[in-house]
N, C-alpha and C positions, 0 to 999 in steps of 0.2 A: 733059119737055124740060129743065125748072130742072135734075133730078139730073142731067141726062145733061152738062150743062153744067160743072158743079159738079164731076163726075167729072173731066171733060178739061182742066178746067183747075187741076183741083189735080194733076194727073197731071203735065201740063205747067210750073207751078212745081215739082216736086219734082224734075224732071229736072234743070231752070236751076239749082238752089238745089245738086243732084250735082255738075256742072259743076265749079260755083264754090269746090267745096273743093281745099285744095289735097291732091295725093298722101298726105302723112303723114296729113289727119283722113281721108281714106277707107280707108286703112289700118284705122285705129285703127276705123272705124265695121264693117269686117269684123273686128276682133278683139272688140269687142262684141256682135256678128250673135246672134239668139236661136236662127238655122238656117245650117246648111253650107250651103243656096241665097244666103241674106242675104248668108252672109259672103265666098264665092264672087263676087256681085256685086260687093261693094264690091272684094276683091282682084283682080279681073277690071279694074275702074275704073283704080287706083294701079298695076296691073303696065302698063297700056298705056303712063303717064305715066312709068315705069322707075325704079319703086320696087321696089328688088331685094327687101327682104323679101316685098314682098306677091307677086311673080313666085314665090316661093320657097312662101309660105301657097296659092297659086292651084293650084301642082303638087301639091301635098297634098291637096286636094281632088278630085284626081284620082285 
């Protein structure tokens, strides 16, 4: 139960804590991604916000 907890709520800070970036550090957090999943996410994040690079890095990943 503790981990199960522990999971959901650090899951759930992580999301709040995505949120709160603004478009250029989620950019930037897809150009330092370790994976084309990572980095797809965070471009996936900053193109919704209409940061044309990262719309431009997101197509690439395609």
């Amino acid at each position: 139960m503790k981990k199960t907890l522990t999971l959901f709520f650090g899951a759930t800070l992580s999301l709040i804590a995505a949120s709160c970036l603004s478009p250029d550090d989620q950019y930037q957090k897809g150009k330092d991604a370790q994976s084309y999943e990572e980095s797809a996410k965070w471009y996936k994040k900053a193109a919704e916000s209409g940061h044309v690079d990262a719309q431009y890095e997101l197509a690439e990943c395609y």
